[in-house]
DRENPA-3360 file (N, C-alpha, C; in nm, 2 decimals, always signed):
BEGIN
1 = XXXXXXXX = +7.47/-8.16/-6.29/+7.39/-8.07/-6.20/+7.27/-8.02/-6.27 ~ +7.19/-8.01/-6.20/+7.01/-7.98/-6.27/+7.04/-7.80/-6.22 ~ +7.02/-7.78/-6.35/+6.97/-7.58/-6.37/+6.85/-7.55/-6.34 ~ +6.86/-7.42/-6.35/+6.77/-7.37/-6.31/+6.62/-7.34/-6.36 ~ +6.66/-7.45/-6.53/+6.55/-7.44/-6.54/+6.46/-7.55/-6.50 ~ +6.53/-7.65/-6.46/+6.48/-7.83/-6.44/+6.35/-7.78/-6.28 ~ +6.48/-7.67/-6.20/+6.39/-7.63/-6.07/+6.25/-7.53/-6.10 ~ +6.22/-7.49/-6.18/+6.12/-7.40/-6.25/+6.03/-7.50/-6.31;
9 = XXXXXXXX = +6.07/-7.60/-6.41/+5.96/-7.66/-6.41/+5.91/-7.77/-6.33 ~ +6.00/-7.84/-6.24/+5.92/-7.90/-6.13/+5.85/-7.84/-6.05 ~ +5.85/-7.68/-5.97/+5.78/-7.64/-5.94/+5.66/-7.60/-6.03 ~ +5.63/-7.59/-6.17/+5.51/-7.61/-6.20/+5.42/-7.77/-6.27 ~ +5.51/-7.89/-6.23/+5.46/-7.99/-6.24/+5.37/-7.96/-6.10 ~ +5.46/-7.99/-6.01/+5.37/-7.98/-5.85/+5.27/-7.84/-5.82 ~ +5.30/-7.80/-5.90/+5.17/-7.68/-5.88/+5.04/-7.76/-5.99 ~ +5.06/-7.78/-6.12/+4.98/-7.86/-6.13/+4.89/-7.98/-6.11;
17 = XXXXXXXX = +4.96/-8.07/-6.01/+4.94/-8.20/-5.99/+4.84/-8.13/-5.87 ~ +4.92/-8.01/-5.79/+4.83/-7.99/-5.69/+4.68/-7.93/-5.71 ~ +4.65/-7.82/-5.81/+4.55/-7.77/-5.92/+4.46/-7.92/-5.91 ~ +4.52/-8.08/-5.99/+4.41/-8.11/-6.03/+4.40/-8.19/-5.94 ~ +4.47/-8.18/-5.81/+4.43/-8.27/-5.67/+4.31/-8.19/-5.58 ~ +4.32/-8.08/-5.62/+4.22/-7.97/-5.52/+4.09/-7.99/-5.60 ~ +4.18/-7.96/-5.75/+3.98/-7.91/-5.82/+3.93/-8.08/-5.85 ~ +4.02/-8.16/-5.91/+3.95/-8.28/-5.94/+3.93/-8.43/-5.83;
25 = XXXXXXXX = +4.04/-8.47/-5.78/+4.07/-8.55/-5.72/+4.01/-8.54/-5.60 ~ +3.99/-8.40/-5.51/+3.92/-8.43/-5.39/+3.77/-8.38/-5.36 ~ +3.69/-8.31/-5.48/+3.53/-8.32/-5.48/+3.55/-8.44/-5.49 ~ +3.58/-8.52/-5.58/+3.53/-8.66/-5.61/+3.48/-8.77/-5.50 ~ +3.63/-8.77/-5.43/+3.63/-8.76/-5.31/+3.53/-8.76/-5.22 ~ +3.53/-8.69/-5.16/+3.42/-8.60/-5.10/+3.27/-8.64/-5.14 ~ +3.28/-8.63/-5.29/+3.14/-8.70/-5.32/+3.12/-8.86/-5.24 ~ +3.25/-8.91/-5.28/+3.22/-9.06/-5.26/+3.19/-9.13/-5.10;
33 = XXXXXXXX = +3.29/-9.04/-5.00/+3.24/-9.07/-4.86/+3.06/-9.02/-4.87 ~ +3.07/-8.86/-4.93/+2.95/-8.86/-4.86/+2.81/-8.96/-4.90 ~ +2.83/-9.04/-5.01/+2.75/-9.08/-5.08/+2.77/-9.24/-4.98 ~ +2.89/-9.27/-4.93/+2.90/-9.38/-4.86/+2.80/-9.39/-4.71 ~ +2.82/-9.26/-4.64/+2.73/-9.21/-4.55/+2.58/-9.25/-4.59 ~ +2.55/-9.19/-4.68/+2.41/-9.21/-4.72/+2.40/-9.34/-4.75 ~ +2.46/-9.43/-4.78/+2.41/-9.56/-4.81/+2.44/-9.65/-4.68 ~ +2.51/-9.60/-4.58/+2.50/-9.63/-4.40/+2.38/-9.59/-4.35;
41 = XXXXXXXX = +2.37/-9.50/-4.37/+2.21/-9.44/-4.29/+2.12/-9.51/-4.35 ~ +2.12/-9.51/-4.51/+2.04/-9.62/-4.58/+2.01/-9.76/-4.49 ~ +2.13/-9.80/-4.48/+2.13/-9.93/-4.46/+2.03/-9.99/-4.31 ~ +2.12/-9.84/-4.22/+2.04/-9.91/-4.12/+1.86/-9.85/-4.08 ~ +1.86/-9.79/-4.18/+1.69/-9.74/-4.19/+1.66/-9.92/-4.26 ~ +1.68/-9.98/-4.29/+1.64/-10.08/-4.40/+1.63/-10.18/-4.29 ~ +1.75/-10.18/-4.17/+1.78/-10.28/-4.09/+1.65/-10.26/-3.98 ~ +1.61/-10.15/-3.94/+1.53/-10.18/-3.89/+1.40/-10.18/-3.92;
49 = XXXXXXXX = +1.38/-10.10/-4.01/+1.26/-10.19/-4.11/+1.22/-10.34/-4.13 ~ +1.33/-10.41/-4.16/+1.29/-10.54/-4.17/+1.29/-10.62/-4.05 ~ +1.35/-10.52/-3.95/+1.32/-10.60/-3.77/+1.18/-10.52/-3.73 ~ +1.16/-10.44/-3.76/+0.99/-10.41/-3.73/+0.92/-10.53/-3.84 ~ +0.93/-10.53/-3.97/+0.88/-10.67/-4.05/+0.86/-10.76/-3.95 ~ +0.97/-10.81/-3.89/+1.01/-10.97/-3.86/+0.88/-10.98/-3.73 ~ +0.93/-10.88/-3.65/+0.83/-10.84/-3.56/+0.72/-10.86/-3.53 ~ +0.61/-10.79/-3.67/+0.50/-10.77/-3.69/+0.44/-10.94/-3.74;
57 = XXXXXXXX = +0.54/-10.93/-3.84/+0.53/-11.11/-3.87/+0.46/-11.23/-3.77 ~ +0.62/-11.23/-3.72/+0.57/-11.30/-3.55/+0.47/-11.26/-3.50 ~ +0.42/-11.16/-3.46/+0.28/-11.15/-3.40/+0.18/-11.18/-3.52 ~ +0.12/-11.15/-3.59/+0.09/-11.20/-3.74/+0.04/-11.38/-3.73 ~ +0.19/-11.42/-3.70/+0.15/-11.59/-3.65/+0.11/-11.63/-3.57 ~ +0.16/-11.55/-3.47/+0.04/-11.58/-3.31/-0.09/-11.58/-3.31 ~ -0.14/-11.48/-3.39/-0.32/-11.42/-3.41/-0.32/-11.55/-3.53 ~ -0.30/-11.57/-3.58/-0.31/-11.64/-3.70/-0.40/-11.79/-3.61;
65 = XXXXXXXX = -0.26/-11.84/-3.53/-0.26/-11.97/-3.49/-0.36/-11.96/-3.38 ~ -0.39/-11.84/-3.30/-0.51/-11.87/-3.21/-0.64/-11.87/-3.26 ~ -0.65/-11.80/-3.32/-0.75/-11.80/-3.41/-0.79/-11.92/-3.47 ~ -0.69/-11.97/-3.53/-0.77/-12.16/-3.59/-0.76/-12.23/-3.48 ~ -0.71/-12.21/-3.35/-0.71/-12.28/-3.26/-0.92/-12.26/-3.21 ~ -0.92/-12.10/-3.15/-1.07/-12.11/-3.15/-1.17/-12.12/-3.25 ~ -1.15/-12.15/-3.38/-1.21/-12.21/-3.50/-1.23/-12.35/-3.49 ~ -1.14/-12.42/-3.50/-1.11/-12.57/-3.43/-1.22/-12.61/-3.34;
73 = XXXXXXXX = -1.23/-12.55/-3.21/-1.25/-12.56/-3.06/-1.43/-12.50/-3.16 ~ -1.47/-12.46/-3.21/-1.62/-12.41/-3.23/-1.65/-12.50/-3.36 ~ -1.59/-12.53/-3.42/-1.64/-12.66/-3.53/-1.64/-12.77/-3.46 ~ -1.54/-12.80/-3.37/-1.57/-12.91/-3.31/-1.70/-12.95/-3.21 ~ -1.74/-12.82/-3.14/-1.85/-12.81/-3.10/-1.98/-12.79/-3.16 ~ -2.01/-12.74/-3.26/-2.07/-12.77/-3.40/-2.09/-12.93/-3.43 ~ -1.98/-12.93/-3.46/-1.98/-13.09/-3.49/-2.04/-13.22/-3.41 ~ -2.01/-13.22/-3.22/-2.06/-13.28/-3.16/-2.22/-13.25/-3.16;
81 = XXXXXXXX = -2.26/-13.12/-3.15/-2.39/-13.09/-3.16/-2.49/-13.17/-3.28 ~ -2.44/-13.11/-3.40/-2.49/-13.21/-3.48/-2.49/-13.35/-3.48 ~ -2.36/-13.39/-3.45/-2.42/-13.52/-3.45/-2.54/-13.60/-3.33 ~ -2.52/-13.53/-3.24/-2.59/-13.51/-3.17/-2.73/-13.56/-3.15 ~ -2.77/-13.41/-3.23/-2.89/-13.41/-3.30/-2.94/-13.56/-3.38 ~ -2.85/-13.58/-3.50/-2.86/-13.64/-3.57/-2.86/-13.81/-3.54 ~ -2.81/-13.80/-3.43/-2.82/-13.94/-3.31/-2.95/-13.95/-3.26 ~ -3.05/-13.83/-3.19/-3.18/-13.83/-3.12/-3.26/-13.79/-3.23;
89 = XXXXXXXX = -3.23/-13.79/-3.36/-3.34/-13.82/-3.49/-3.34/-13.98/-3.52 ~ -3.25/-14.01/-3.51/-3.21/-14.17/-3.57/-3.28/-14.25/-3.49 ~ -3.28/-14.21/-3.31/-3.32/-14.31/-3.20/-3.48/-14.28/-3.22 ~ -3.55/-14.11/-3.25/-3.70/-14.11/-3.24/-3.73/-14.22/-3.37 ~ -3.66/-14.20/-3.48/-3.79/-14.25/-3.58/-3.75/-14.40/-3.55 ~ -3.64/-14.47/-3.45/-3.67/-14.57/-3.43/-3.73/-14.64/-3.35 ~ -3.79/-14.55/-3.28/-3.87/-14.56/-3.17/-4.02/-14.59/-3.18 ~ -4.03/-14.48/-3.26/-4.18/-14.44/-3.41/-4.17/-14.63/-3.43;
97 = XXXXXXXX = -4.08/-14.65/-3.54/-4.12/-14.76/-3.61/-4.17/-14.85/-3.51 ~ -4.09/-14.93/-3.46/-4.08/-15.02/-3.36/-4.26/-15.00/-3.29 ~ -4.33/-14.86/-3.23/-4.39/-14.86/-3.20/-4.51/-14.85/-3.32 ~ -4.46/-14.85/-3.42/-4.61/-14.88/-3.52/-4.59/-15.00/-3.54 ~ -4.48/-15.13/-3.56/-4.47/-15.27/-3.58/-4.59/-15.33/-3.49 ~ -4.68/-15.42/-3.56/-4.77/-15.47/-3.48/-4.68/-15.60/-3.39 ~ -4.75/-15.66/-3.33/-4.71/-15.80/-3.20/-4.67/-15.85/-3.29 ~ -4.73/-15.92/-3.42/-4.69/-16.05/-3.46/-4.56/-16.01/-3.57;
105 = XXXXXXXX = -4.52/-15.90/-3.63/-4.44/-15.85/-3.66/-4.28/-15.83/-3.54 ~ -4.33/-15.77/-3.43/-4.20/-15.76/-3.36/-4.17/-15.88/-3.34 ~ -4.25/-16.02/-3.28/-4.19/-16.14/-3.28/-4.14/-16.16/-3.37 ~ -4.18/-16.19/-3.50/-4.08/-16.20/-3.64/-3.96/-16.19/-3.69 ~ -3.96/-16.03/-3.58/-3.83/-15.93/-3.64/-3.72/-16.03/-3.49 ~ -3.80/-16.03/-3.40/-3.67/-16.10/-3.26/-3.67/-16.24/-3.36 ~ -3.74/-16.30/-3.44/-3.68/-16.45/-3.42/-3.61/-16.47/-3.55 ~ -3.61/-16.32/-3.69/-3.53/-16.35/-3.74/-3.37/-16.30/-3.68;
113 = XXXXXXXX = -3.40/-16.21/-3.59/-3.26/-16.15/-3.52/-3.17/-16.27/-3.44 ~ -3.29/-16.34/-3.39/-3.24/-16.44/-3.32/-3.12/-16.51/-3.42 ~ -3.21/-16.55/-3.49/-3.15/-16.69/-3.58/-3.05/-16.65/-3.67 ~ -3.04/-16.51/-3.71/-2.93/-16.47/-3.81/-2.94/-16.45/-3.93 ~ -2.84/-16.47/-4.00/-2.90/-16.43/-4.15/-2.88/-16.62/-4.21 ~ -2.79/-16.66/-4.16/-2.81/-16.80/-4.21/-2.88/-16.89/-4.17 ~ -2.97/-16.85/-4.06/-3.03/-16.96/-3.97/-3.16/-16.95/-4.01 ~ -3.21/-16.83/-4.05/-3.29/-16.80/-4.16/-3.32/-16.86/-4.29;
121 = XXXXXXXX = -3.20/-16.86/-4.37/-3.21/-16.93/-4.46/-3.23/-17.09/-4.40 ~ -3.17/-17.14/-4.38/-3.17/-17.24/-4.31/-3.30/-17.29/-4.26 ~ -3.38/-17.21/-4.21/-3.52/-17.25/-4.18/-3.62/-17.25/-4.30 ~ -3.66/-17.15/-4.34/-3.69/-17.13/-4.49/-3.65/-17.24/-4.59 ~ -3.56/-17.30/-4.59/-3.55/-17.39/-4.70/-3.55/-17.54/-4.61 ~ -3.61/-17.57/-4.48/-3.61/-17.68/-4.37/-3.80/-17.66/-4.41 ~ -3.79/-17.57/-4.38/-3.98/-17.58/-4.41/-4.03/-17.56/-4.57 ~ -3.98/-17.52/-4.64/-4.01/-17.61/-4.82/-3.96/-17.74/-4.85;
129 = XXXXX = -3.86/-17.78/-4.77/-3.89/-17.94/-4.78/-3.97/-18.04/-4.75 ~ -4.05/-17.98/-4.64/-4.13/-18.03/-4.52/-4.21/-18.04/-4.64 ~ -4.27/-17.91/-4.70/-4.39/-17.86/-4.75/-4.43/-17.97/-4.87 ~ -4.25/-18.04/-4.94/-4.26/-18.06/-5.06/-4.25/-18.21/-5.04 ~ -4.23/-18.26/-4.93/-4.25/-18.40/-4.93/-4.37/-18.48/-4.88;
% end
């Protein structure tokens, strides 16, 4: 049979255990939800943060891609223009030439066009034989 003194000091184990459940065990406690809390609020401050990011992003690529779209669309029209240009330079100064070639020159130029580049030769070496026999 347990005396009375076994009931005396189990009541001051459980008085103690309770002591370092109050003062130690449940600040702690306490700390650690509330510090959990703060890393939930954290979190979803973060969550939508990176959904305004994602957001702004996507719009970001939209302006991005119209933009080289009307860059595109105005070099291309640049580009037609120049060449353009560069087409009704080509045609005047061939126009120039042609009209400074005298008569007996443009016929020259039609009958070496005519005949080719081999038919040319061909003639040219038909008339130094003539010449040479």
């Amino acid at each position: 049979m347990p005396n009375k003194g076994d009931d005396l000091s189990m009541f001051e184990t459980v008085n103690t255990h309770d002591d370092l459940i109050n003062k130690n065990i449940l600040p702690r406690l306490e700390a650690v939800e509330s510090g959990q809390l703060e890393i939930k609020k954290e979190m979803q401050t973060i969550k939508s943060e990176v959904t305004e990011i994602r957001h702004a992003q996507d719009s970001l690529k939209v302006t991005v891609m119209e933009d080289g779209h009307r860059t595109r669309k105005m070099l291309e029209q640049f580009t037609e223009h120049f060449l353009e240009m560069d087409r009704r330079e080509f045609d005047s100064k061939e126009r120039v030439t042609m009209q400074r070639l005298s008569t007996g020159e443009k016929v020259s130029l039609a009958a070496v066009s005519a005949l080719g580049g081999g038919g040319l030769i061909a003639a040219v070496t038909a008339a130094i034989e003539l010449f040479l026999k």
